[in-house]
N, C-alpha and C positions, 0 to 999 in steps of 0.2 A: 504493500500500500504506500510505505513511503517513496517509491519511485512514482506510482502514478501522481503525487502530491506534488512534486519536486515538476513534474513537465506539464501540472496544470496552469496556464496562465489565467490569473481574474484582473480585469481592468480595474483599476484604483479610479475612484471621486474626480481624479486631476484628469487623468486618462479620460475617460469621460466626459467630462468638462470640454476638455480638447478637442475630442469626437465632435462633439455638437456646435461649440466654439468655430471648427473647422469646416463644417458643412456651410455654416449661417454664413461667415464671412466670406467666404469663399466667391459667391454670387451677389448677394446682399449690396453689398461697398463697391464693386469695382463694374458695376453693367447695370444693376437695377436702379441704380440713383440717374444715370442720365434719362431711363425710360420714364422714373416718375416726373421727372422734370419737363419733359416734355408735356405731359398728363395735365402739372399742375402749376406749374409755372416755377414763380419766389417762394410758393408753398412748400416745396419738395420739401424740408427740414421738419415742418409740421407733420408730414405723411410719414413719414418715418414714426414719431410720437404717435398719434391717431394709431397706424398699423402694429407697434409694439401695445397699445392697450387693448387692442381686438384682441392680439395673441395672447395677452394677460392672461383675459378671460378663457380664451379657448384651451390653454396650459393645464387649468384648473380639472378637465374632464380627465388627461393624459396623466398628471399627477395621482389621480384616487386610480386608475386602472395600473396603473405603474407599481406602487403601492402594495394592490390588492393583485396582480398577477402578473411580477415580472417574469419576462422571457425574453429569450431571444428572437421569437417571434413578434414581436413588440404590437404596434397596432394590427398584425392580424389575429393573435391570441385574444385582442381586445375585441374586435368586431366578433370569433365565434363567439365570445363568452357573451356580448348583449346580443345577440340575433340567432346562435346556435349553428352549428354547422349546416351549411347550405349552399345555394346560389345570393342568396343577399349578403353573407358575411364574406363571401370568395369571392366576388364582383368589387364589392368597395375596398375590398383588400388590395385586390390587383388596379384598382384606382389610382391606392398609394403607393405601390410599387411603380406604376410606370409613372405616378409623380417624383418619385425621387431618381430614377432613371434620367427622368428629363433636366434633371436638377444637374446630375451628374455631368450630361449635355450641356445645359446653362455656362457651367463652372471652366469644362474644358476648352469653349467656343468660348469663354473669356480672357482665359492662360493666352489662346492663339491672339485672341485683339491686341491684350498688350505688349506680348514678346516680341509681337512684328513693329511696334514702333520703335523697336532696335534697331530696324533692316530698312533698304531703302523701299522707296514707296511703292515700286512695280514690285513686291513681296508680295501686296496685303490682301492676295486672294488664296493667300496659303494658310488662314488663320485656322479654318477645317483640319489641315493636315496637322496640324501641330496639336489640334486638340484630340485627332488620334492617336498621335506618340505618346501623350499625357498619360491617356486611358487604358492603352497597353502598358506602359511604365505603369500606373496602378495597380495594374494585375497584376504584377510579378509583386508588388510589393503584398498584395494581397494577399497569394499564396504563403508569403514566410511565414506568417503564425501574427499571433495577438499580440505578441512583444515586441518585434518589429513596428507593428500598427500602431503600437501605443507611442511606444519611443517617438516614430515620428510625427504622430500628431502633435504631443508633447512638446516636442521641440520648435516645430515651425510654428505653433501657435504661440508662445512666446514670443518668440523672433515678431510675427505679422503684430500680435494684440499690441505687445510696447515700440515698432516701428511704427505702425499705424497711428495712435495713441500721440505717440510724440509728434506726426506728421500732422494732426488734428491742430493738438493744440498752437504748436510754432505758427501751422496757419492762422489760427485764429489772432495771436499776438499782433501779426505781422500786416495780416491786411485787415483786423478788425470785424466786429461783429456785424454781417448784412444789414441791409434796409429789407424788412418782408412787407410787405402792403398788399398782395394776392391782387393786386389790377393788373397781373399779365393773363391774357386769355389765349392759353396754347391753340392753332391754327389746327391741332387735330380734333378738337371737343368744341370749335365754332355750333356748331350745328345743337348741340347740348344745352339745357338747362344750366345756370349758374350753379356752380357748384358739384353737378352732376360727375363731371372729371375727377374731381377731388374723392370724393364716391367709389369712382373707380379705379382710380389708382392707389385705392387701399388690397386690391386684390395681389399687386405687384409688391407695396410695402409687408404686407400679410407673406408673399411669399422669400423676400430675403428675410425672413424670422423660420420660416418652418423646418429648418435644418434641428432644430427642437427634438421634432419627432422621431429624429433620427436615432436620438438617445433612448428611447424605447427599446431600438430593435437590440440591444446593448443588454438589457434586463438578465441573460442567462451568463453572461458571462462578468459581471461587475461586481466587486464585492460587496454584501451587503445591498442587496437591491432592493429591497423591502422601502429602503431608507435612500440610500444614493441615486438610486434613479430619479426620483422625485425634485433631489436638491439639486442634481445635476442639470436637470430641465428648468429650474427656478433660475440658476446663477448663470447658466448659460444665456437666457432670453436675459437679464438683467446688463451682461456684461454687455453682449450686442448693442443694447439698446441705447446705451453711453457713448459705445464708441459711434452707431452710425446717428447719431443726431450731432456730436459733435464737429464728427467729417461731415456732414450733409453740411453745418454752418462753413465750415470752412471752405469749403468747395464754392458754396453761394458768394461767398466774398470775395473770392477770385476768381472769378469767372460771372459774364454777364449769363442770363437765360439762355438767349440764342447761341451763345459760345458753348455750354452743356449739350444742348442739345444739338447742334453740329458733330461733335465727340462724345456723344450718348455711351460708343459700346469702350471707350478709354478715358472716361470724365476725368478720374480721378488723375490720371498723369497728365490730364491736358490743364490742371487747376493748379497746378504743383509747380507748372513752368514759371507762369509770370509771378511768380510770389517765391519760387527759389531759385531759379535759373534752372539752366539745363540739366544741373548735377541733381537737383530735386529731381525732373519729371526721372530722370534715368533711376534716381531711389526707389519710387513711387512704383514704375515698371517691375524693380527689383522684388518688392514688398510683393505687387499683386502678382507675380510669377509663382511666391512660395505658398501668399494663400490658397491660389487656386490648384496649386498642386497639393496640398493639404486636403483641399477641401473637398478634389476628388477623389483622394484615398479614403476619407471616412467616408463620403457618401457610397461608393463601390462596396464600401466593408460592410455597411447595414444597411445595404439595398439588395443584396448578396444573401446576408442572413435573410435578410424578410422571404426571399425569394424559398429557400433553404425548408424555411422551415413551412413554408403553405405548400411543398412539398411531402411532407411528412405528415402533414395534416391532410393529406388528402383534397387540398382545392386545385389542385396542380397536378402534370400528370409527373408518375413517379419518377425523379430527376436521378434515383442512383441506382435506375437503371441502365443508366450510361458509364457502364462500369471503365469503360477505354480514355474517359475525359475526368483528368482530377478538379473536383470542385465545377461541375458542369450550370453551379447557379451561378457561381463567379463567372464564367466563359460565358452565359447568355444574355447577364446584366452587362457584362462591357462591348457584346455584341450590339445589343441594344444601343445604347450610349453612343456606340460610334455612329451606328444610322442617322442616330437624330442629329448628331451633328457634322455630318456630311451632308443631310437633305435639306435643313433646316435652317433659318437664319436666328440669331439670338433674341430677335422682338417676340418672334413666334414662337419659340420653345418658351421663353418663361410665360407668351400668353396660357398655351397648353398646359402647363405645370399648373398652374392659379388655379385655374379651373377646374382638375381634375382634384387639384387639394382642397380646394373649398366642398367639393359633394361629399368627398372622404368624411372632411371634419365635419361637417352636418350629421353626416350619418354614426358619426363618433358619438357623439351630443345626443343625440336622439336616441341612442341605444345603452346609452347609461343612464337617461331618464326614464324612459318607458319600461326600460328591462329589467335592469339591478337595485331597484330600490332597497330589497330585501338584502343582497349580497355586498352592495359595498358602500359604505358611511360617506353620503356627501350634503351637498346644498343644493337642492335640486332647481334654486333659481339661479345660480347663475350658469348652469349647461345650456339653458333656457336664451339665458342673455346671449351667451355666445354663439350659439344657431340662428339666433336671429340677425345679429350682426353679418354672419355668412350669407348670411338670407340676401341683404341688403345688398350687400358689399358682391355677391356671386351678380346678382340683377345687374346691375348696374352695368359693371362691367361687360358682361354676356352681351347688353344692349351697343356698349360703347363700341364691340368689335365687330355687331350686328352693322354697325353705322361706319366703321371706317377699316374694316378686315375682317371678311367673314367668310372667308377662307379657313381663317383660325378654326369657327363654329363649326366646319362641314368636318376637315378634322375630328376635332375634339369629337364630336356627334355618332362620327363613324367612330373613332376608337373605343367609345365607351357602349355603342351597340352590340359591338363586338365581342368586347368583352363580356355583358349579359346575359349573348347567346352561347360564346364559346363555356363559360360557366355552368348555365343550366341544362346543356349537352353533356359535360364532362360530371357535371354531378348524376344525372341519370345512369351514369354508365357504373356508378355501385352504390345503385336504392336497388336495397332488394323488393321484394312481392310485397311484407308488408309496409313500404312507404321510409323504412328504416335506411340512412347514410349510414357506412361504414366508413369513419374520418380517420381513423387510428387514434384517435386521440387520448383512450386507454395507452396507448402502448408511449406515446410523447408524455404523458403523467411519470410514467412509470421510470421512466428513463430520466425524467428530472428528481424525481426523488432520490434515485439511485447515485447518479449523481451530486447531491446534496451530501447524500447520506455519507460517500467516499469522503469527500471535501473537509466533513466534520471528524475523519477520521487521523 
């Protein structure tokens, strides 16, 4: 027993931390601030605020399920447990799996925007390939084990949270805190109600926070999860929250509106220049190179697990029976990952990403209210608040792309029909006679206890 002890690795609180720290930033800071700026104008700083308070609330659902049933299935142990194995708990599951997929995509099509502003300018239609080298360099690093993963989230979030941090503040010293007055009317939300924009680019704010979730999928292998996942999820959206309203002000004070949004998918190095010369933006490049290569190792790591384990639970068809391919969930999420960003440009993957995470977390909400009242100690108004908020925040947006990219919707539309029907085909295929799934889910019980039980040996 003491050798199995000795080569088990558990992610510690920081590891953790960094996991999730790495996911959010990774996209968050360095592609989604120029998108909401476009959206909202001098507001963008406040979107950031506004979309960390949705998250607030939305956090609070993931926390008591985190809690009350860590795994390394993370939100898909949480969807069977409120809806029961099924087509409905397997469909929103793989919602959020090809959300965080797309995140993945996000992140790597971000690495490529700002490395190539190293290279001269007939480069910059190579930002795609480099965000495949990323995501294959991810997989290998995947493969090495949990200590490897930890070490280096660990490290580079370090490096980014106190490069970043300082590049914040120095900004802000340096060119002083903005003028916000919200009388810029972005040219893509003309057509919109006042404010309606602002609305909707809570969907985009909403989505550099939800690297959050990520830390769920973390639950089986974290020490103390009972307890650390929860806090991990709390410090994690906290830290975020600091760093991207601080850079959102800094950003805003160096740079006019229209100059953001000309350099939407490289803001932050293009805000860096006139306020530190050259040697900035090239630090700035430097920083967003490590977060987003960070950012795609965690997110691979527990996009991977999630996949892993709806596998084993039977929503998925059984992945080890591919006996010839090591780690064949790891091989299909980076396969993934790389489609979308080879087909894909970066406004449309994080439009696709929002979307599909806003129905997931509805349906999070909804099924810790109506389901587990009896099974797990919460407040059942505020799961209430934060579905509604989604409610809002899903509308609005859905319309905004109804009205100026709805391409995104036919998308989005088709993938998640898809996946309803590929679901409620694949569950049919083991209901027996009387109406009864066979999930395994006895046997994933069994195997975590067993596992416990070794751990405490």
């Amino acid at each position: 027993m003491e050798k199995l002890k000795s080569t088990t690795q558990k992610i510690s609180l920081l590891g953790s931390i960094s996991l999730g720290t790495g996911v959010m930033i990774g996209a968050g800071i360095f592609v989604l601030m120029g998108q909401i700026a476009e959206l909202v104008g001098d507001l963008f700083p406040i979107a950031f605020i506004a979309g960390a308070v949705v998250v607030g609330f939305s956090s609070y659902s993931y926390v008591k399920f985190s809690n009350a049933y860590p795994s390394s299935g993370g939100v898909a142990k949480f969807l069977t447990k409120a809806y029961g194995p099924g087509t409905a708990a397997g469909s929103f599951s793989l919602l959020m799996y090809v959300s965080m997929v797309v995140s993945e995509s996000l992140v790597a099509g971000t690495f490529g925007a700002y490395t190539l502003r190293l290279f001269p300018q007939e480069y910059t239609g190579y930002a795609s390939v480099l965000g495949v080298v990323l995501l294959g360099t991810a997989y290998i690093v995947n493969i090495s084990g949990n200590k490897i993963i930890e070490a280096t989230a660990t490290f580079t979030a370090i490096i980014k949270v106190v490069g970043i941090a300082l590049l914040a503040i120095s900004g802000l010293v340096i060119s002083g805190l903005p003028t916000i007055t919200g009388s810029y009317t972005p040219t893509s939300s003309q057509s919109l109600p006042e404010g309606f924009g602002f609305i909707a680019a809570l969907a985009l704010s909403i989505l550099a926070y939800k690297g959050f979730t990520t830390i769920t999928n973390q639950g089986g292998d974290v020490k103390n999860p009972h307890k650390n996942v929860g806090r991990s999820i709390i410090i994690s959206i906290a830290v975020c929250t600091i760093i991207y309203v601080v850079l959102a002000l800094s950003v805003a004070g160096g740079l006019s509106i229209k100059e953001i949004i000309a350099a939407k998918d490289y803001a932050l190095a293009a805000a860096a220049k006139p306020v530190f010369g050259e040697w900035g933006s090239i630090l700035t490049i430097f920083l967003a190179i490590i977060a987003t290569v960070s950012g795609v190792i965690a997110s691979v790591y527990s996009a991977s697990r999630m996949l892993g384990m709806l596998s084993n639970m039977k929503q998925v068809p059984n992945l080890n029976n591919l006996k010839n391919l090591k780690n064949p969930a790891l091989i299909f999420t980076v396969t993934l990952a790389i489609f979308l960003t080879v087909f894909f440009d970066l406004t449309r993957i994080a439009s696709i990403g929002a979307i599909f995470y806003l129905i997931m977390d509805i349906a999070i909400h909804w099924g810790l209210f109506k389901n587990l009242k009896n099974e797990v100690k919460f407040n059942p108004v505020i799961p209430i608040i934060a579905m509604l908020m989604d409610i809002v925040v899903l509308a609005a947006f859905v319309y905004l792309k109804y009205v100026n990219d709805p391409f995104v919707l036919i998308v989005a539309a088709i993938g998640i029909i898809l996946i309803f029907i590929s679901q409620y085909l694949f569950m049919k295929s083991h209901t027996d006679e009387d109406g009864n799934m066979h999930m395994g889910m006895e046997e994933i019980g069994k195997q975590v206890v067993d596992k416990e039980e070794i751990m405490k040996m």
